[in-house]
C-alpha positions, 0 to 999 in steps of 0.5 A: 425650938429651931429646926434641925437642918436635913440630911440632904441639905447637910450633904449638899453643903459638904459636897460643895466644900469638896469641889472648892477646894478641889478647884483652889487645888487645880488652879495652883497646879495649873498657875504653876505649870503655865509658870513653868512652860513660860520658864522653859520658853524663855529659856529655849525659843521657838524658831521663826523665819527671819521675814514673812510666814512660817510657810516660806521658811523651806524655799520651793527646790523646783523653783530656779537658782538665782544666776548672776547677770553674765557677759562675754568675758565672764568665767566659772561655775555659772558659765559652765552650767550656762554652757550645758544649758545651752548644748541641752537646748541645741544652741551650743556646741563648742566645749564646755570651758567655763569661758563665756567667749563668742561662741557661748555670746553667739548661743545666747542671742541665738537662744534670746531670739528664739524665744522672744527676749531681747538679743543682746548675747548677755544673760540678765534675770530675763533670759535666766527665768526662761533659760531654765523653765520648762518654757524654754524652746530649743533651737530649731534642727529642721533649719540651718543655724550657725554653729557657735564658734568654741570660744577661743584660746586668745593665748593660742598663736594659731587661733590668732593667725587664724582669725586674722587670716579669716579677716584678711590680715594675716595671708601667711601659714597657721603654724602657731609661729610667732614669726614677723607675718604674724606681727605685721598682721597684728599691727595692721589690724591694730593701725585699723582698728585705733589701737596701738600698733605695737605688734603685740597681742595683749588683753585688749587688742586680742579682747577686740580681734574675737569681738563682733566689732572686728571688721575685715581688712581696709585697703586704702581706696585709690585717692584723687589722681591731682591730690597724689603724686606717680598716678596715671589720669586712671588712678593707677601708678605710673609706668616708668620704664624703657619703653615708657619715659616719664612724660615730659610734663611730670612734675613732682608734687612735694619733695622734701630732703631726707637727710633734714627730714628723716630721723637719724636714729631709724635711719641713715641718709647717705647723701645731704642732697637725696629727695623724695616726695613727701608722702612716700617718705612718710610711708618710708619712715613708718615701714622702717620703724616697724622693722626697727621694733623688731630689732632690725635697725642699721637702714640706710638710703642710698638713692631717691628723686634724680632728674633727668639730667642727673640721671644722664651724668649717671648712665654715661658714668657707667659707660665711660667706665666699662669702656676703659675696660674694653667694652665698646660703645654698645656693649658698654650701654647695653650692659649699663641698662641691666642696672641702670636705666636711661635717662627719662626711662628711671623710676627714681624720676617719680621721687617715689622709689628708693635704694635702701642698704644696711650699713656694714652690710656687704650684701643687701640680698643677704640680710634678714632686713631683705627677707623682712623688706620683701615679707612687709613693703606691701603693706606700707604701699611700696613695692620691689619693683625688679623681683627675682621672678619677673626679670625676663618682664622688667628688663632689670637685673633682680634688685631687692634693695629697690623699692617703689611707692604705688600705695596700698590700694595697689601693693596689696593687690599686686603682692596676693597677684605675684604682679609686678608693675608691668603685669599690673598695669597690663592687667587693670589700667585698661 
């Protein structure tokens, strides 16, 4: 007879079936909630940072912005806040314009300089991570350092005056006029730096006039006396007057005939057989191709080289006819040589002086193409050789229409002086 199991044993077993089925239970539930969370997963993913760790999905907002690199030339948002950074650091005061311009270049390489980086006045990934750190070092107050200029308006005729008067070019008024002083300073900066010379301040002459690379104006130096025609053995022009004749061993160096050299659509040559020397006729034709851009064209020449024999035939022309007028023989030349200089005593013997007029033109005196003359032949080289002002010295009657090459080492200087040829030569030719 087998025997019975025991209570405890009984117990045991049930309660073991309890906790299987307990834990087939949990399993089901659990298998079904994980089914669950990845359902939900799927349809809704968690986001991650498109690179690298979660960490860096905020960025540091202590940490600089990113400035693009930034030059003379450049403009906006980026430039202006550039500009305040600059003023808080002491290195700019012009106006904050969103213009990056000389003054803000001029700021930059101040502020590159101080501080140990390359001065170059451009604002790489470099000088931005140390322009906006704590690190930056302001510029120095206890020190004279220049002041920036502000960046220029270029579209400004006064600003462009200005410039040109600070570089020597332009002598006349900054009124913000347009006139042809302007124009002419324009174009002699222009001629000095390799530009075309058209009198015009557009994008890239006004971009070179505000750069560093502007230098002051040039005054021709004064060349080989051998190699120039009209100089004296000490560089200076030749005196030609009454008391000084030209010397009997003068010789020209290069004359050439106007009217088969000159062109006809600048200018008139009045006569088939005028002459001049070369190089002042040259100097002539650029004068008045200037003046012909500015729309005053209509020049003629009247008279140039002259011998003396020429000049003889001339003079006693002259006198011959005041004397059918009444005038006696000393009258009649002294009267003459208000106009009309002696024979071996006219600058037209040098082939460097020339009488200009404008046809139709009763009056030269009166013309714009005078007023321009007179504003513009220094520039060229030449001069008025019997101003207004110097008659009681040059013994001449004032002749606005006479013109004598002496080049720009000497015009240009005798034009800022109020020199005529006379006082000039008393003056330095020592």
């Amino acid at each position: 007879m087998k025997a019975r199991p025991s209570i405890a044993r009984i117990l045991c077993t049930v309660l073991l079936a309890i906790f299987a089925v307990a834990a087939l239970a949990m399993g089901v539930t659990v298998t079904g909630l994980n089914t669950e969370v990845q359902r939900v997963r799927s349809l809704t993913p968690t986001p991650l940072p498109q690179y690298g760790s979660v960490f860096k999905v905020t960025p540091d907002p202590s940490a600089p912005t990113a400035e693009p690199v930034m030059r003379t030339g450049a403009t906006g948002e980026a430039v202006t806040r550039l500009q305040n950074r600059l003023k808080e650091l002491g290195y700019y005061t012009g106006t904050v314009d969103g213009q990056f311009g000389q003054g803000t270049k001029m700021a930059v390489t101040q502020f590159q300089q101080r501080n140990g980086l390359q001065s170059d006045g451009v604002v790489g990934p470099d000088t931005n991570v140390v322009l906006y750190s704590s690190d930056a070092k302001p510029a120095v107050t206890d020190a004279p350092t220049a002041v920036p200029t502000p960046t220029p308006d270029t579209s400004s005729t006064a600003a462009v005056q200005q410039r040109l008067k600070d570089l020597g070019y332009y002598t006349g008024t900054v009124d913000g006029i347009s006139g042809p002083n302007t124009k002419a300073a324009v174009t002699l900066f222009q001629k000095q730096h390799g530009l075309k010379d058209d009198g015009i301040c557009g994008p890239a002459t006004s971009s070179l006039l505000f750069s560093d690379q502007a230098h002051t104006v040039q005054v021709t130096p004064t060349p080989d006396p051998s190699l120039i025609p009209g100089l004296m053995a000490s560089g200076y022009p030749i005196l030609v007057n009454g008391d000084n004749y030209i010397p009997d061993q003068y010789q020209t160096v290069c004359l050439i005939t106007l009217k088969q050299y000159c062109d006809s659509s600048v200018v008139t040559i009045k006569g088939s057989d005028i002459q001049g020397e070369k190089m002042a006729v040259d100097a002539l034709m650029d004068m008045l191709r200037a003046a012909q851009a500015e729309g005053l064209g209509k020049w003629q020449v009247n008279a140039g080289y002259r011998s003396v024999q020429y000049q003889k035939e001339l003079f006693d022309n002259k006198v011959y006819a005041l004397r059918q007028e009444g005038y006696s023989g000393s009258q009649a030349r002294a009267k003459v040589r208000q106009t009309v200089a002696d024979p071996g005593a006219s600058e037209h013997h040098t082939g460097l002086a020339f009488d200009l007029a404008v046809t139709g033109a009763p009056s030269f005196a009166t013309t714009k193409q005078s007023a321009w003359l007179s504003q513009h032949c220094w520039e060229y080289g030449f001069i008025i050789r019997y101003p207004a002002d110097k008659t009681s010295i040059t013994k001449f009657s004032y002749e606005p229409w006479h013109i004598r090459y002496v080049g720009t080492a000497h015009s240009l200087i005798m034009r800022d002086e109020n020199l005529c040829l006379e006082e000039y030569i008393a003056k330095y030719a020592k």
